[in-house]
TORTI-857591 format. One record per residue (C-alpha): residue number from 1; residue in one letter; chain; z, y, x. Coordinates in steps of 0.25 Angstrom, whole numbers, plus 5000, padded with zeros to 4 digits. Example, Ala and Ser with C-alpha at 12.3 -4.5 7.8 and 13.67 -1.06 7.14 Angstrom:
<atoms>
<1 A A <5031 4982 5049>> <2 S A <5029 4996 5055>> 
</atoms>
This chain:
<atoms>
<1 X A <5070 5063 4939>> <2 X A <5063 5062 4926>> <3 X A <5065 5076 4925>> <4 X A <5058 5082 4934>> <5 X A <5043 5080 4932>> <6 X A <5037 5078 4948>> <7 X A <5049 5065 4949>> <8 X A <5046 5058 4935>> <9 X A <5036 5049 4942>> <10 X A <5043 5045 4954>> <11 X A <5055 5045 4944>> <12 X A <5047 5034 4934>> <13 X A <5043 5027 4944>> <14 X A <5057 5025 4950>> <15 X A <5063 5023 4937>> <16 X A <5052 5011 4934>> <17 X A <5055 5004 4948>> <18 X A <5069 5005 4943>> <19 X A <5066 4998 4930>> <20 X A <5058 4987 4937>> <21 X A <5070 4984 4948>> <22 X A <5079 4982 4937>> <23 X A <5069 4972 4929>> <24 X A <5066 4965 4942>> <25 X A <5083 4962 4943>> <26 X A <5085 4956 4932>> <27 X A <5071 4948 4929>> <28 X A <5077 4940 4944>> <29 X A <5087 4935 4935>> <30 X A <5079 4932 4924>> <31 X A <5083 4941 4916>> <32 X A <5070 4949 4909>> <33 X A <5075 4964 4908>> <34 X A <5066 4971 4899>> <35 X A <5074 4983 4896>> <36 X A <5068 4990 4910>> <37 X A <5053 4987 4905>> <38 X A <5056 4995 4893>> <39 X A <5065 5005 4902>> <40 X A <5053 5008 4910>> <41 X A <5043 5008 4899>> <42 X A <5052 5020 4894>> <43 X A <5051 5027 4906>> <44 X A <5038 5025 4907>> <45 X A <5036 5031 4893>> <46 X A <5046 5044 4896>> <47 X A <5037 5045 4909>> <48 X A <5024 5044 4899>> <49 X A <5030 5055 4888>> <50 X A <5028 5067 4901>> <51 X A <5012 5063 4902>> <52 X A <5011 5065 4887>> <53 X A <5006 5076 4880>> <54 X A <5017 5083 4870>> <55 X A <5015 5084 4857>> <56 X A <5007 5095 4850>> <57 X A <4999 5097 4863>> <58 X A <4985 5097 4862>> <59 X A <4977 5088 4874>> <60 X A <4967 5097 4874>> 
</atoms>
């Protein structure tokens, strides 16, 4: 879904629900799963790297 550029929101997003159900499973155990904060902070990031600019491009 990541591919193709109209569905990378709906994609994230769905990705990130994801993350947060399978943190939330644990955690009523007791059990702290950090591992899907830092799973969803890189998606986020990957996410972020298509709204940058590319290198060598002026802003102007």
């Amino acid at each position: 879904m990541f591919l193709i550029p109209s569905l990378r929101r709906v994609a994230l997003s769905a990705l990130l629900v994801v993350f947060a159900v399978a943190a939330l499973l644990p955690a009523a155990t007791g059990e702290i799963a950090i591992r899907f904060a830092f799973y969803a902070a890189t998606a986020l990031f990957i996410a972020s790297l298509d709204r940058a600019p590319a290198c060598g491009k002026s802003a102007a």
